[in-house]
C-alpha positions in Angstrom: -7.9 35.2 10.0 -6.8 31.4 11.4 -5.5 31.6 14.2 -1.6 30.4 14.2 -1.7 26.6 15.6 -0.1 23.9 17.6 -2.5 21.1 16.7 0.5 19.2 14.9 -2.3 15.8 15.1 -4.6 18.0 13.1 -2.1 19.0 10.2 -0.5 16.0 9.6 -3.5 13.6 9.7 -5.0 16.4 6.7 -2.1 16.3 4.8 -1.9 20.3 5.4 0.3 22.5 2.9 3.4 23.7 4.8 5.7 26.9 4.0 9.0 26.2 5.5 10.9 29.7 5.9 14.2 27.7 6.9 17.4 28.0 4.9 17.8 25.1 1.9 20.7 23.4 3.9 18.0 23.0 6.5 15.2 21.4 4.1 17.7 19.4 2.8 18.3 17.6 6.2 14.9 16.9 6.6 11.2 18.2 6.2 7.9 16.9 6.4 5.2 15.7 3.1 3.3 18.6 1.6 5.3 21.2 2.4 7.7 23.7 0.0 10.7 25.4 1.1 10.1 28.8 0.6 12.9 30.4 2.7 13.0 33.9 4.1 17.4 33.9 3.6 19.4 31.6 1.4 22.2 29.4 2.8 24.8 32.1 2.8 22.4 35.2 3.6 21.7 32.4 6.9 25.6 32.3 7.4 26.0 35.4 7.1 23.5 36.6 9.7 24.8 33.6 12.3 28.2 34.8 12.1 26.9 38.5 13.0 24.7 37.4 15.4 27.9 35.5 17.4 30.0 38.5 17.1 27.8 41.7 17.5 24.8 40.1 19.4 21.0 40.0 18.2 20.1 43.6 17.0 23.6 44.2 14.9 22.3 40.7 13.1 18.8 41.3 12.7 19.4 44.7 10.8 22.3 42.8 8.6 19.0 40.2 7.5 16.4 42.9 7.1 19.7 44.9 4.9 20.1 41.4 2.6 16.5 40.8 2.4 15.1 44.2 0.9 14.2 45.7 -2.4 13.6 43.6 -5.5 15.2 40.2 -3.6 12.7 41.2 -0.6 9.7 41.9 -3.2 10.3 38.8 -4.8 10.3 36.2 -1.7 7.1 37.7 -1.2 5.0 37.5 -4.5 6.8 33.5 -3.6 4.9 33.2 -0.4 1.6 35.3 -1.5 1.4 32.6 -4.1 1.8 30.1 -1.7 -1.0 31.3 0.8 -3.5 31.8 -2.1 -3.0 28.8 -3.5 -3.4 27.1 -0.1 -6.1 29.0 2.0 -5.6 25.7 4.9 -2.0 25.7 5.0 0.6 27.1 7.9 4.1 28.4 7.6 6.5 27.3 9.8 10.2 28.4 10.4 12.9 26.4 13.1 11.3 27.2 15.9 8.5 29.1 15.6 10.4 32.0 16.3 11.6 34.9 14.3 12.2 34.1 10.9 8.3 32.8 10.5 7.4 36.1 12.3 9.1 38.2 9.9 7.4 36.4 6.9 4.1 36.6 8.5 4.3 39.9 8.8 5.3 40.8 5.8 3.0 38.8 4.0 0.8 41.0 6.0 1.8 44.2 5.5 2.8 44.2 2.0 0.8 41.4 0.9 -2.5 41.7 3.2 -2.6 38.5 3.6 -3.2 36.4 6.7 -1.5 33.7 7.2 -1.6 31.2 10.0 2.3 30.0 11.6 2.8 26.5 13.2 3.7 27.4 16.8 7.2 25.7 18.1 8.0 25.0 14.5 9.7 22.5 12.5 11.2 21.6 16.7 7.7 20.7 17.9 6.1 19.3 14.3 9.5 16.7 15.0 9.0 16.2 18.2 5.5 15.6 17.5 6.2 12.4 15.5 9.3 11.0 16.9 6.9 10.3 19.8 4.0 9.3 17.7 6.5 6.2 16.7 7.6 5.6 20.1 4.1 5.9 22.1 3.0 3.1 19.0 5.7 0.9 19.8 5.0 1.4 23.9 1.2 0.7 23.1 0.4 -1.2 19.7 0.6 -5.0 19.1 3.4 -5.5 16.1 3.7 -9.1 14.4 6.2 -9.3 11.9 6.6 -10.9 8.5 9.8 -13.5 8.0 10.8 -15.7 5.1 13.6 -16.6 2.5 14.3 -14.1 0.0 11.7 -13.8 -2.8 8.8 -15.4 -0.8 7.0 -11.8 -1.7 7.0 -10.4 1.9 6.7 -7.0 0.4 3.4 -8.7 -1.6 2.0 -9.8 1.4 2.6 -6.4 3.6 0.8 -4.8 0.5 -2.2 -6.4 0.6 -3.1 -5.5 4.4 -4.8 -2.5 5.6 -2.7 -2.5 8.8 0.5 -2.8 7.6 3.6 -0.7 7.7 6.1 -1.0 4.2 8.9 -0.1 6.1 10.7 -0.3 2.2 8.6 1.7 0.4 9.1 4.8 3.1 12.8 3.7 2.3 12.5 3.3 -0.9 15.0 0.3 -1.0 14.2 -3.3 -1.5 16.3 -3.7 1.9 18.9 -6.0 0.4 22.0 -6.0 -1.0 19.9 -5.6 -3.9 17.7 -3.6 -2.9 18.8 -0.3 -4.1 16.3 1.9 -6.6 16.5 3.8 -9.5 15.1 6.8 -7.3 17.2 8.4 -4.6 16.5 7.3 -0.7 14.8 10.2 1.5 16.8 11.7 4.1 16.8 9.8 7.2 14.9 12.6 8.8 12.3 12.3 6.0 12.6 8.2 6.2 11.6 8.8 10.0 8.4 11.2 9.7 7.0 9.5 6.5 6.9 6.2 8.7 5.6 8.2 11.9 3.0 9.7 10.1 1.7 6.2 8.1 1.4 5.1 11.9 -0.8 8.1 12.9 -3.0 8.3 10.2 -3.7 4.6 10.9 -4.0 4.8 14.6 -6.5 7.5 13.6 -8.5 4.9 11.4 -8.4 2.4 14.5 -5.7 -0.2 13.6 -3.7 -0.7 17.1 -1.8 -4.0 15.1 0.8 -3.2 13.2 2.6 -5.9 10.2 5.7 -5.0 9.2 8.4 -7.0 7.5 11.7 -8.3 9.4 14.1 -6.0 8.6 17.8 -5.4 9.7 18.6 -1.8 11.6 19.2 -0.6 8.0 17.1 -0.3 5.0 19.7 0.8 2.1 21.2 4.1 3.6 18.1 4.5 6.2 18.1 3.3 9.7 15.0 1.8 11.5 14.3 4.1 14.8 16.1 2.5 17.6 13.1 1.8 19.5 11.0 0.3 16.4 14.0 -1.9 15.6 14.4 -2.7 19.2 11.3 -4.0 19.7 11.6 -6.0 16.3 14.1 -8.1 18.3 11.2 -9.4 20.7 8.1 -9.2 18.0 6.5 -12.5 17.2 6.4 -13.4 13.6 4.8 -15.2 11.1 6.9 -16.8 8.3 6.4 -17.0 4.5 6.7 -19.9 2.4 7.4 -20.7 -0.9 8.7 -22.8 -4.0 12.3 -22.1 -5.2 10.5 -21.5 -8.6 8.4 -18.8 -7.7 11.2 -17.2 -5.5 13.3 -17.0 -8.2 10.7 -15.6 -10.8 9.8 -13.5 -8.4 13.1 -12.0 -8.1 13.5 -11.7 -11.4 10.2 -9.8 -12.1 11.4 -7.3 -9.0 15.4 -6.9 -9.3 15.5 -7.4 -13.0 12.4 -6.8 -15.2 10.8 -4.3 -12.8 14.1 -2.4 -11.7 15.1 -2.1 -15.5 12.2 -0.6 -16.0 12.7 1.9 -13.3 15.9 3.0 -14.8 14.7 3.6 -18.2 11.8 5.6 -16.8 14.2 7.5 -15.1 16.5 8.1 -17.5 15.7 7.0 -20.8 16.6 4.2 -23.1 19.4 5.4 -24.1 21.3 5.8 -20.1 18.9 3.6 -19.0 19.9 0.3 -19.2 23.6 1.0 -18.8 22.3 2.3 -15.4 21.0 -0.7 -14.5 23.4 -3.3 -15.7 25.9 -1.3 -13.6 23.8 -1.1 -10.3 23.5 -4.8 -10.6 26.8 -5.5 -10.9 27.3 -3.2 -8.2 25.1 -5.0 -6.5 26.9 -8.1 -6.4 29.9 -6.6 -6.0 28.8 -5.4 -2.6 28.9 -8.9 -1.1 32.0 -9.8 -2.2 33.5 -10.4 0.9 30.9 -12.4 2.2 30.5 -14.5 -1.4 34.1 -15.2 -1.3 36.6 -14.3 -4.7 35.6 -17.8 -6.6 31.6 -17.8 -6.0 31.4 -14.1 -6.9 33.4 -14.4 -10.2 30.9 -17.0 -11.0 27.9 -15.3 -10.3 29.3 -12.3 -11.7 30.4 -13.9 -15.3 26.6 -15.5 -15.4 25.2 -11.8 -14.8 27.5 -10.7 -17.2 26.0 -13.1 -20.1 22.4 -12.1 -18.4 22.9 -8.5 -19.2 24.6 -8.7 -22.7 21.3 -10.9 -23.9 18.7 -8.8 -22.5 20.6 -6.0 -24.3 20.9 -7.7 -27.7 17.6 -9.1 -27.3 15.3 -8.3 -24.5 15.2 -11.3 -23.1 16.0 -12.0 -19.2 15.6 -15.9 -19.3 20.0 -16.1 -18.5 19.4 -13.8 -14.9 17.8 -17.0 -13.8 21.4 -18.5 -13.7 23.0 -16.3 -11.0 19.4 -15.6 -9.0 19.3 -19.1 -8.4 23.0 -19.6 -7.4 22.8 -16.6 -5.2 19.6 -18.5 -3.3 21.2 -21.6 -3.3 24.9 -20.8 -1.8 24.2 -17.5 -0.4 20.7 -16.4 0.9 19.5 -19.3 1.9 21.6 -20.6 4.1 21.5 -17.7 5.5 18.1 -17.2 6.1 18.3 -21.3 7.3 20.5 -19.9 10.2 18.4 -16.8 10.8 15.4 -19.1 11.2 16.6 -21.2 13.4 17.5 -18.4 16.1 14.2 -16.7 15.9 12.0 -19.8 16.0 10.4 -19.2 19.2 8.6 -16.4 17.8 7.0 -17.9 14.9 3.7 -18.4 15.7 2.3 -19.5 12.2 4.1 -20.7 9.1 2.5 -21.0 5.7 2.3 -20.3 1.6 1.2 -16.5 1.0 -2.7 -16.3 1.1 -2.6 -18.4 4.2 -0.6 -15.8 5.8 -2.6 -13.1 4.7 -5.6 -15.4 5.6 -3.8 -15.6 9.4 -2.7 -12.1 9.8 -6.4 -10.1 8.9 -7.7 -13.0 11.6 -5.1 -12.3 14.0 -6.2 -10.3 16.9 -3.9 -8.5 19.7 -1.8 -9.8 21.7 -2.6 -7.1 24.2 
């Protein structure tokens, strides 16, 4: 048998398979990659027991789980967690703490099961704990440059192409502007959090001890940046990306128009597909209506408007170019003008995009 472990490095480095015995409520708010909730009580059974547990103490509310967990409901979470183990001989099983819960499924799995099956000591606790300070040890002792520019100078593209980079979007799954929103849902902040925590590990592992990452506001769509991460994104130096207007704007257009329309009909099909995506765009624009003012965003909204009712007649996107390039012109780039200007002192190289990737794999440590 494998011995039950608390070599949290070791699992998440190997992408181990992970049982979590915690209620669905729990999962919900946040779990790690690889690993299925298969829980040993359901949100109310959970309830339930709590409630017991408060009034009548620890024994009167383990005998209530062990009566709601018995006979064909108990037979069936195990054939679930049998299935589990055989299908993945390296994995752990892992309840809140460590405590109880995945000691009753262990042995269960044991006794009626006979199977073995290793537990991850401390829990889901410790496997968090674990990478909240995996971020914050890289941020005390890694060298972090970041990537700056006007919007659609491809500072996504550019944190793509490097082996030592962190896409602080992509584990967001958001675009990061007002825009930026996907077809796909965002992760739970939790899940936002160890995603990015465990990218970091895995290349710390590899040797990188430079991190790129692209400027980002505390917020990425509905997930925020971990305080000390976003706090040291204040002092980082940065390198900033240039660009023609042209290319910015066809680059926006392949990303928030072409590409995201894409998204929504793979999501959803043709038929609530592009309905989808007209309306998140709109959305979109109706988000920074304040900030537009009433007479810019009626504007850009009736050009978008036209944009949308000819790429549904006919496909074509040529009209989006109309209310991207307004947007750059009187919104976003003055903007960016002013954001420039305050964080000049840090820019320690300025230049078209394979110049900057050219600088940043030559780049060595600051420390």
């Amino acid at each position: 048998m494998r011995p039950d472990t608390s070599n949290y490095r070791d699992i998440f480095l190997n992408d181990r398979p992970m049982m979590d015995a915690r209620a669905p409520v729990e999962f919900a708010k946040g779990a790690f990659p690889h690993t299925v909730n298969l829980p040993l009580m359901t949100d109310i059974e959970r309830q339930r027991v709590g409630t017991c547990y408060k009034q009548h103490g620890q024994q009167a509310a383990i005998e209530l789980g062990h009566q709601l967990v018995s006979g064909a409901t108990k037979a069936e979470r195990i054939e679930a967690w049998a299935a589990f183990a055989r299908a993945n001989p390296q994995g752990y099983l892992y309840c809140f703490r460590g405590g109880l819960r995945s000691q009753i499924v262990q042995q269960w799995l044991k006794s009626e099961a006979g199977i073995d099956y290793p537990r991850v000591s401390g829990g889901y606790k410790a496997l968090r704990a674990f990478l909240v300070e995996t971020t914050q040890q890289a941020v005390g002792q890694c060298d972090f440059v970041l990537v700056g520019g006007l919007t659609g100078t491809g500072k996504t593209d550019v944190v793509a192409e490097l082996a030592n980079s962190l896409d602080l979007e992509g584990h967001a799954n958001h675009r990061g502007s007002s825009f930026g929103k996907r077809a796909t849902p965002q992760p739970a902040q939790i899940d936002f959090e160890n995603r990015l925590a465990i990218d970091i590990l895995k290349k710390r592992a590899a040797g990188h001890e430079q991190f790129v990452l692209e400027d980002e506001g505390r917020i990425v769509g509905s997930c925020s940046l971990p305080l000390e991460l976003y706090q040291g994104m204040q002092r980082f130096p940065m390198v900033w990306l240039e660009d023609s207007f042209e290319d910015r704007v066809e680059r926006i257009l392949r990303d928030y128009v072409v590409n995201l329309c894409a998204e929504f009909i793979d999501a959803h099909g043709d038929e609530e597909g592009f309905p989808r995506f007209a309306e998140r765009l709109r959305q979109s624009l109706d988000n920074i209506l304040k900030r537009l003012g009433g007479e810019r965003h009626q504007r850009m909204a009736a050009l978008m408007d036209q944009a949308l009712a000819e790429q549904r007649a006919s496909g074509a996107v040529d009209l989006h170019r109309g209310w991207i390039e307004g947007l750059l012109r009187e919104y976003y780039d003055p903007m960016y003008a002013y954001q420039r200007e305050n964080k000049a002192s840090r820019i320690e190289f300025a230049g078209e995009q394979e110049a900057v990737l050219e600088y940043l794999r030559q780049r060595r440590p600051a420390r």
